[in-house]
Every structure is written in structure tokens, then in C-alpha cells.
N, C-alpha and C positions, 0 to 999 in steps of 0.2 A: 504493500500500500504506500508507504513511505518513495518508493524507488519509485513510483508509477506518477503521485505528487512530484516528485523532483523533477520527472520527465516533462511532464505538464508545464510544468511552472519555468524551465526553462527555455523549450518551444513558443511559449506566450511571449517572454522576455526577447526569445531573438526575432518574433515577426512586429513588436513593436520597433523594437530598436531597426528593423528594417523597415518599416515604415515610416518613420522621422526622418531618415536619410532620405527615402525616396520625396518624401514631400518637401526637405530642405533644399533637394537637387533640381528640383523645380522651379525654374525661373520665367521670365517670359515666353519662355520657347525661342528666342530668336536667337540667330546667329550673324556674329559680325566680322566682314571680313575688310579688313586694312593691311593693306601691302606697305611693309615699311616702307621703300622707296617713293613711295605716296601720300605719307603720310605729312601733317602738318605740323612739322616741329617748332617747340617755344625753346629759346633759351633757356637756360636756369644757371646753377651754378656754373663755375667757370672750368669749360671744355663739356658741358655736359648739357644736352638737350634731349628733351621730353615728347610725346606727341601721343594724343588720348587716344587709344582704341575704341574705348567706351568708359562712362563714370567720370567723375573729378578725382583726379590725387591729392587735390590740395581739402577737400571735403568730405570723403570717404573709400566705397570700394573702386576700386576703378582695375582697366588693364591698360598700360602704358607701351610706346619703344621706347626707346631709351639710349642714347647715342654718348660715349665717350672719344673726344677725340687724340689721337696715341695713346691710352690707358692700358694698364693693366695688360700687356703683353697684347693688345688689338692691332691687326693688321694698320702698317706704318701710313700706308695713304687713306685707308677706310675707317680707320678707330675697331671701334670695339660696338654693337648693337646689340641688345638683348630684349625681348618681352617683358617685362615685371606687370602683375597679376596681385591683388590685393586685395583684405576685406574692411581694410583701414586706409586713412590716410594716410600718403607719403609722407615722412619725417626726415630730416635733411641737417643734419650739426654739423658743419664747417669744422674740420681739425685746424687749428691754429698752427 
């Protein structure tokens, strides 16, 4: 009886918990497609510009490109380009 409760009980536990995901993963349904080399980038900090895929960085979730230029071992004439993906705002602290 015990063993059959336990069964129970954690069948129920994992189709909720798969049911929260599924409803959290649910968003508007839509899909956004931006070609970095299309995209319209802002300056920001210095050698580094930004360009929204979708959302604000500067006010919540958003997905960004994101362009270093010579950085971090990035190709000498192209920089460095990456996606950044977020459920917050971008935060940005200048190292002195």
C-alpha cells in the first residue's frame, strides 16, 4: 500500500512539474528572425555595440547581437559577434 502511494504521489509530482514547464514555454508563439548583418546596431560601451533581436536590454528580457570590436581573441578585421539571450536586464560595470 505504502509502495503503490509512493508511486502515485510521484507520477502526480512529475506531470505537474511537466506541466509548468510546458505552460512556462509558452510564449507568443512567434518566431523572430534577424540576420546579424542586418541588424541595427547602437553603440554602447566603448568597442562594443548592441542591436535588439526582440525585448529591451536596458528594461528587461530581451535577445541581443552583440559586436566586440578586436576582443577577446575575435577575428582581427570582424571582432568578435555573439547572440546574448536574457530574462533580465542587461547590467554593464565598467572595470576601471
Amino acid at each position: 500500500m505504502r509502495r503503490s502511494l509512493f508511486v502515485v504521489a510521484v507520477s502526480v509530482g512529475m506531470i505537474v512539474a511537466w506541466s509548468v514547464g510546458r505552460v512556462q514555454g509558452q510564449g507568443e508563439g512567434k518566431v523572430v528572425f534577424v540576420a546579424a548583418n542586418k541588424a541595427d546596431y547602437k553603440a554602447g560601451a566603448k568597442g562594443v555595440s548592441m542591436a535588439a533581436v526582440w525585448g529591451d536590454a536596458a528594461a528587461g528580457a530581451h535577445g541581443t547581437w552583440t559586436k566586440f570590436d578586436h576582443w577577446s581573441g575575435g577575428d582581427k578585421k570582424e571582432g568578435a559577434l555573439f547572440y546574448e539571450e536574457s530574462s533580465g536586464k542587461f547590467d554593464l560595470i565598467p572595470a576601471k
